[in-house]
Every structure is written in structure tokens, then in C-alpha cells.
C-alpha positions as CSV (number, residue, x, y, z in Angstrom):
1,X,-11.0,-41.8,-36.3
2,X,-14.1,-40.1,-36.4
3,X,-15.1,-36.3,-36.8
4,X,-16.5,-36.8,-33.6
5,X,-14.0,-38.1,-31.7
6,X,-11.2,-35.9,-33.2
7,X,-13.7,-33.2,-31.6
8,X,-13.8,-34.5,-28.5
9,X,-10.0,-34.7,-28.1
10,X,-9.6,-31.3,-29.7
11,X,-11.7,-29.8,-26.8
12,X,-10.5,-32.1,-24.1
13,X,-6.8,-30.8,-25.3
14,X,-8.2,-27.5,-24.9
15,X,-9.3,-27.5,-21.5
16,X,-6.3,-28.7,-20.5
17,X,-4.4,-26.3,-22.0
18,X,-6.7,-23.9,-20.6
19,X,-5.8,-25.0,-16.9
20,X,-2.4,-25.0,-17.2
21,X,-2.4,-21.3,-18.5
22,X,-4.2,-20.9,-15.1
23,X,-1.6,-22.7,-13.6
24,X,1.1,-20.2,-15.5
25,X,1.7,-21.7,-18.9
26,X,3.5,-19.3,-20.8
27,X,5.2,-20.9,-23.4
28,X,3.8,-24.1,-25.4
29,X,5.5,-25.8,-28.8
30,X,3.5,-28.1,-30.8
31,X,4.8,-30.9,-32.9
32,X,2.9,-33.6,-35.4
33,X,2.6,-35.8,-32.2
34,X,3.6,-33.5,-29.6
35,X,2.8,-30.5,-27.4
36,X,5.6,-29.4,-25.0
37,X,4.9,-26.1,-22.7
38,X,7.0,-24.3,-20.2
39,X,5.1,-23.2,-16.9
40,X,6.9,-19.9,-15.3
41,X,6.1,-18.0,-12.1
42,X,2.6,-16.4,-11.2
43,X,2.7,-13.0,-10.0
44,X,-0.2,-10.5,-8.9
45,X,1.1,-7.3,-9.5
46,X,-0.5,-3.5,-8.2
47,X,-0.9,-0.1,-10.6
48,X,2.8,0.8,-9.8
49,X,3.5,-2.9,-11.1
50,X,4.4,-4.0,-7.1
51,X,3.8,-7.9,-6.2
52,X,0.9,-7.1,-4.6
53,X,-2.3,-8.9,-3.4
54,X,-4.2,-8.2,-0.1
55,X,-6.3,-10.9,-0.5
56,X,-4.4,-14.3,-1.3
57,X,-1.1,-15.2,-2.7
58,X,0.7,-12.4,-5.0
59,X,3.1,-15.1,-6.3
60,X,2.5,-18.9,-7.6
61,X,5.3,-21.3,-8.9
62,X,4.6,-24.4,-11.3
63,X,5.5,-26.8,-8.2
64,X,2.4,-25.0,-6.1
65,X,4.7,-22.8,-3.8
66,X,2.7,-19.5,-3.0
67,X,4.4,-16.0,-1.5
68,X,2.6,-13.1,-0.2
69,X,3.5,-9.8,-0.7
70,X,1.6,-6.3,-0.1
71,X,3.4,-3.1,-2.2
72,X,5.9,-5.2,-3.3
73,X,7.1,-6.3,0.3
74,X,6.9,-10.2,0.9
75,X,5.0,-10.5,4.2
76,X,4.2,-13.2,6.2
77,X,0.8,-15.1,5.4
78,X,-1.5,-14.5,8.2
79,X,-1.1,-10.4,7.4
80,X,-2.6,-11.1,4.6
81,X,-4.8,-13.8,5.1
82,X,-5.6,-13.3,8.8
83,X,-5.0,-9.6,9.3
84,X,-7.0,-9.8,12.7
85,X,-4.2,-11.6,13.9
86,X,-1.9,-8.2,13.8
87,X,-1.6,-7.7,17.6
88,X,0.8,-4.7,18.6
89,X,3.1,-7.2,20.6
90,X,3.8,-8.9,16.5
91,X,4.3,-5.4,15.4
92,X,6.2,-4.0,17.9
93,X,8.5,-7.4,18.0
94,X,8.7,-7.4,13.6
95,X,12.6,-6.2,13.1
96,X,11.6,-5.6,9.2
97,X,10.8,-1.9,9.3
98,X,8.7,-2.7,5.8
99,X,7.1,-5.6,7.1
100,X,5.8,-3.3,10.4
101,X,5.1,-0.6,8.5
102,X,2.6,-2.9,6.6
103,X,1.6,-4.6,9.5
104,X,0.7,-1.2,11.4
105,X,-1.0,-0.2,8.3
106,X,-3.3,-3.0,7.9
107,X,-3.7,-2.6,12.1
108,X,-4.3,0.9,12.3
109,X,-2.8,3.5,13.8
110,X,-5.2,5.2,15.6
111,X,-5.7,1.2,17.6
112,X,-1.4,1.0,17.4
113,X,-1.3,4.1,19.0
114,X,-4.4,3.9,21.5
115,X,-3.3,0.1,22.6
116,X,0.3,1.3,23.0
117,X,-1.0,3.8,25.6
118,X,0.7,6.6,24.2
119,X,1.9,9.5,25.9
120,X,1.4,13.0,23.9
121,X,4.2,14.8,24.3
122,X,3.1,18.0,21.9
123,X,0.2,18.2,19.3
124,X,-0.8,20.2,16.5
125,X,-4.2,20.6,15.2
126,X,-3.7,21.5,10.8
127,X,-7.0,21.6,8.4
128,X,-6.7,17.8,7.9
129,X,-6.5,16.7,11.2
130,X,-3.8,16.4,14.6
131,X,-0.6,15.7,14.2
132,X,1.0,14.6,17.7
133,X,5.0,13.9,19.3
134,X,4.3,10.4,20.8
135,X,6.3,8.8,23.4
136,X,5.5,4.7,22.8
137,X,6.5,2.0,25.7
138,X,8.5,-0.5,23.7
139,X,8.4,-3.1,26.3
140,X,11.9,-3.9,28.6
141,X,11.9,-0.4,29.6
142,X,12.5,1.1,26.2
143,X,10.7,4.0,24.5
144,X,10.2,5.0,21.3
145,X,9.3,8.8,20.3
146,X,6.7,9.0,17.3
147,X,5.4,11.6,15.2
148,X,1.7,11.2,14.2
149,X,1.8,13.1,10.8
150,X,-1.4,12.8,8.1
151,X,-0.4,13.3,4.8
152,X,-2.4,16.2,3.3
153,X,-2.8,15.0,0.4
154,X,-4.2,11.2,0.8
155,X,-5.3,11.8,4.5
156,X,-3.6,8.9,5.6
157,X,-1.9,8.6,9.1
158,X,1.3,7.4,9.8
159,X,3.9,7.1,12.5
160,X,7.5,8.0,12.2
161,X,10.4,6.9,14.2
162,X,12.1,10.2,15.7
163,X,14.8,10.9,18.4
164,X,13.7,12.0,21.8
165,X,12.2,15.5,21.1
166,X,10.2,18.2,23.5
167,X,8.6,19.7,20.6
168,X,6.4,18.0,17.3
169,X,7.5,20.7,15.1
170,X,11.6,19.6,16.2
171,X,10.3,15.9,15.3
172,X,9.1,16.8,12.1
173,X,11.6,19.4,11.0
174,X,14.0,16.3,12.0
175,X,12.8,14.1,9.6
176,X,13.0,16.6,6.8
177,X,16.9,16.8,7.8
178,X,16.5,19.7,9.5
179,X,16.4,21.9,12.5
180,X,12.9,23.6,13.6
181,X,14.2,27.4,13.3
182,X,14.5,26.4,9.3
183,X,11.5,24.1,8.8
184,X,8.4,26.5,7.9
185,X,6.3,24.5,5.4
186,X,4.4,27.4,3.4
187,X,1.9,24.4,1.2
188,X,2.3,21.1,2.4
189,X,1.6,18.2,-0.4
């Protein structure tokens, strides 16, 4: 054989060795006449090393079969893919509380909570926005009681499930595990 050809098939070896890293190659042998690899899984992974990918698959086997996961929570595709498609009916209906706490995430909660037609119950107004006791229609004549809280120190908004309360303060106090009379935050982080 040539110097040419041996070339050739050198690089064309290469670029499909290439690929099938890309494909998740991870282990490869070589013998005189031989090359055996091993694919394995393909994850996406976040900074706190969480499957996560919020836009396409987060995990890939050999045979092609994809996943989806956001923060380490497998989800299904379209709230990825197709987050438009989040309706309130899907999240109100989702029994995974980590899948619909994704789902309301990537939906909003200021549109959850104005779609839902929320009733305010009590409100308070802090440095870094309103917090507000909800009261949710949860379709068949059920209600669900929310807090609104924002986190002070991301400013992100989220909704937590609380018992039937008159006052925010006894919702949030109730989350911390305890009664209003002892919950007096003096720095909230």
C-alpha cells in the first residue's frame, strides 16, 4: 500500500472515531487488526453537576434514546422543547410536585397566578417586591391557598403550597415550621 492511501485510511479512521466520540465513545482498544470501543450514556450536566439542558436532550444512549431533564428532574419533552405549550390546566393537572414546579417556572408565575384568577387573601409589600396569601381555584371545587414569596436574594418568585390561612405572615411562618407570634425574620437571605 501506498503512503497515500495508508493516509487516507488513517484520516478516514479518524473521522470515524471522531463521530462516535460525539455519539459517546468512551472507551476504545486497538489491536494489530482491530479497534474495539465501548459507547456509554450521554449526559448534559448544570454547574451543580444536575442533568440539565433547557434546550434539547440532557441525556443520549448509544441506541439513540434521548431524556430530558431540567435541574436534575426528568421532564417531559415538550417543557423543554415546546415550553409554550405549558398551559395552567397541564400544571395544575401534573401530580409530580418537581415536575410542576418546573413547569410553573418555565410558565411564570405572575401568568400562573393571573390566569388562575387568584383571590388575595393578605399581601405584604418588602424592599424587593409583594409577597401575597393566595387562594387558587383548583378546578372540581377545590382550592388551594398559596403564598407568593420572592426570594431576597435571587429575586425570583415562587408559590408555595400552604394550609388555609387568614393571614400571609401565618402562611409563611407555617412553612418555616412555625407559628406567627415566633416567626420575626430580623435579615432575610
Amino acid at each position: 500500500m501506498s503512503k497515500e492511501t495508508n493516509s487516507r485510511a488513517f484520516s478516514g479512521s479518524l473521522n470515524h472515531i471522531r463521530e462516535a466520540v460525539r455519539y459517546g465513545l468512551k472507551y476504545i482498544s486497538f489491536l494489530p487488526d482491530f479497534m474495539f470501543g465501548y459507547c456509554c450514556e450521554k449526559y448534559v450536566y448544570d454547574a451543580q453537576l444536575r442533568i440539565h439542558n433547557v434546550n434539547g436532550p440532557a441525556y443520549r444512549d448509544p441506541k439513540g434514546r434521548i431524556k430530558y431533564y431540567i435541574k436534575g428532574v426528568e421532564v417531559p419533552e415538550y417543557v423543554v422543547m415546546q415550553p409554550e405549550k405549558i398551559s395552567l390546566n397541564l400544571i395544575l393537572k401534573e401530580k409530580n410536585q418537581e415536575v410542576k414546579s418546573i413547569m410553573l417556572e418555565r410558565f411564570g408565575v405572575e401568568k400562573f397566578v393571573k390566569q388562575s384568577k387568584a383571590k388575595v387573601i393578605d399581601s405584604h409589600i418588602e424592599k424587593q417586591g409583594e409577597s401575597q396569601l393566595l387562594e387558587i381555584d383548583l378546578g372540581s371545587g377545590e382550592r388551594g391557598y398559596f403564598a407568593k414569596v420572592i426570594c431576597p436574594t435571587t429575586l425570583k418568585e415562587y408559590l408555595l403550597r400552604v394550609p388555609k390561612y387568614d393571614t400571609l405572615k401565618k402562611a409563611i411562618a407555617w412553612t418555616f415550621g412555625m407559628r406567627a407570634n415566633d416567626y420575626e425574620p430580623v435579615i432575610e437571605t
